[in-house]
N, C-alpha and C positions, 0 to 999 in steps of 0.2 A: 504493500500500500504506500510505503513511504515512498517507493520507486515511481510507481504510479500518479502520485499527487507532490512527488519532488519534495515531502517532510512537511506540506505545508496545509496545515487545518484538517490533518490524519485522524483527530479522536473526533473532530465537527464533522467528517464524513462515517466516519464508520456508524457514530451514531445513527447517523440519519439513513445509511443504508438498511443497519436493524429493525431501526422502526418500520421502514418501508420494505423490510424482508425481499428483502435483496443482497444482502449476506448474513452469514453464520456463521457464529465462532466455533472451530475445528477445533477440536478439547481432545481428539484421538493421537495423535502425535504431543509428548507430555513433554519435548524438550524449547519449544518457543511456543510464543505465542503464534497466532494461524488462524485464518480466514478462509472460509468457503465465498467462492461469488461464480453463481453457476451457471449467470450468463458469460462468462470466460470459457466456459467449456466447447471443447468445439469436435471432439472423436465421437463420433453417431454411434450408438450399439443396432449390431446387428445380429446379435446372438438369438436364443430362443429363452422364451420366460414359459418356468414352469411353476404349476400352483394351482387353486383356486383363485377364481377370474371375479371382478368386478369392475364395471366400467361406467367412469362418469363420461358423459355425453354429452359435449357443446354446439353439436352442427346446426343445432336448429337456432340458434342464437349467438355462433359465433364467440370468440374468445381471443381475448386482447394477448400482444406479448409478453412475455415475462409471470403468466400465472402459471406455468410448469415450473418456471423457475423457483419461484416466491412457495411454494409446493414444497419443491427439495429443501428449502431453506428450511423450513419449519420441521417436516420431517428429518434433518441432520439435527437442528434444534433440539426435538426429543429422542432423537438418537441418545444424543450427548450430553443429558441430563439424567440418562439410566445410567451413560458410563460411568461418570462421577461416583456414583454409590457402586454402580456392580463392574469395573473397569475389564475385568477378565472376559466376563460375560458377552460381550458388547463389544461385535463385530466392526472394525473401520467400513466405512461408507464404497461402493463400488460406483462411481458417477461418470453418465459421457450425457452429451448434450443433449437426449431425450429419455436416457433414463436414467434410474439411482436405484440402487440394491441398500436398503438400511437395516437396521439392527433394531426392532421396537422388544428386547429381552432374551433371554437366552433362547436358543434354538426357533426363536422366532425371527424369521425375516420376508421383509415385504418388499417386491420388485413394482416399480412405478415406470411405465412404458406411454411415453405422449406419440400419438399418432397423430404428426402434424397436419396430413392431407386431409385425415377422417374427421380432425376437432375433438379427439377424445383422449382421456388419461386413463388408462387401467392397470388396477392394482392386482397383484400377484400374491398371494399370501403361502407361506411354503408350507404350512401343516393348516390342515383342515381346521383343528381345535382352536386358530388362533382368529382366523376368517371376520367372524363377527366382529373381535375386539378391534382388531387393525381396522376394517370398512370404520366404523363409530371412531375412530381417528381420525383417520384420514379427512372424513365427513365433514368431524367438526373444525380441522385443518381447512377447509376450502371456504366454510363458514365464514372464520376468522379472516381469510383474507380477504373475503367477500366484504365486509362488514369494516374492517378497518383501513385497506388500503382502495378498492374498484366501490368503494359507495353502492353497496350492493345491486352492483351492474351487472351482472355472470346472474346466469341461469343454463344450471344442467338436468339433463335427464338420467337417471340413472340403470344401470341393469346389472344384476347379478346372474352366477353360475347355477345351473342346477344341477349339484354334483353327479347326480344321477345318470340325466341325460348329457352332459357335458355340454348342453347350451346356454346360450344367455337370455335372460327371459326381463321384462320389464321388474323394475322397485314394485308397482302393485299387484301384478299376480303374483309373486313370491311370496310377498303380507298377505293376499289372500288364501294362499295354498300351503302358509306356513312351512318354506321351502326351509330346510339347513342346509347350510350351518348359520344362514341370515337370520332365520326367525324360529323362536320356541313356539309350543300353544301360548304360555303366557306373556308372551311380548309386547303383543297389543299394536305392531308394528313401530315401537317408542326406540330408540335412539340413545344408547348412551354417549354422552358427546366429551366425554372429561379426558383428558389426556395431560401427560406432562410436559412443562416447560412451553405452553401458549399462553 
């Protein structure tokens, strides 16, 4: 950053990148200090993402740039708030310019894949049991940046996996058909939205 801005109002930018989630402090590397800014990134993944699928959906309304990014930001965010208490546990971040591998606890990891053409972000969850907690993160992740930085401008649609058939089926007939690992009978289609470090 100092390189970047030549030493000059480094702690007046970096704040205001935080605020506007645009960078995150990289707490994974424990010998300096360190910055995520993941519109810098610029190597495409083009691997395969395995998992339980859920996909938020912006083609009907379009989506500005920098909300994948501001995405990763947050999710590194609580990435690196689990590490802090459980530092072993809690994988370093795998990031290129459309996707991020994060660590949200032990043996849990969620792969986030932006489909630029399609307007859609889908998240990958690697163990079934984890599905539910990660979507209600993530969720309330988009929330948050909805809310604090786009003046709740974004509107998405949402669609999850059905483990069973291996398709993706809309948010309401899931809630209706109380699909898992999304919905219990008693859910009521309600939303845990809590997460740490937002």
């Amino acid at each position: 950053l100092e390189y970047v801005w030549k030493r000059e109002e480094v702690p007046f930018f970096t704040d205001l990148m935080k605020r506007t989630m645009l960078l995150s402090e990289w707490s994974f590397d424990r010998f300096e200090e360190m910055y995520l800014i993941p519109s810098l990134l610029t190597k495409e993944f083009t691997g395969v993402c395995v998992g339980i699928r859920c996909s938020f959906d912006f083609s009907s309304h379009g989506i500005p740039h920098g909300v994948f990014e501001r995405l990763i930001c947050l999710s590194v965010a609580h990435s690196a708030s689990l590490s802090r208490s459980n530092p072993t546990h809690i994988a370093k971040p795998e990031l290129f310019k459309n996707f991020g591998s994060v660590s949200f606890g032990q043996g849990n990891t969620i792969s986030l894949l932006h489909d630029i053409v399609g307007k859609s972000f889908t998240m990958y969850s690697n163990e079934l049991k984890h599905a539910k907690t990660n979507f209600n993160i993530v969720l309330a992740m988009l929330r948050k940046l909805n809310g604090d930085v786009m003046g709740h401008g974004l509107h998405w649609d949402i669609w999850v996996e059905d483990s069973h058939e291996g398709l993706l089926v809309s948010y309401a007939e899931a809630s209706a058909k109380q699909i898992s690992p999304w919905f219990e009978a008693e859910d009521n289609g309600e939303e845990d939205n809590t997460c740490e470090g937002l």
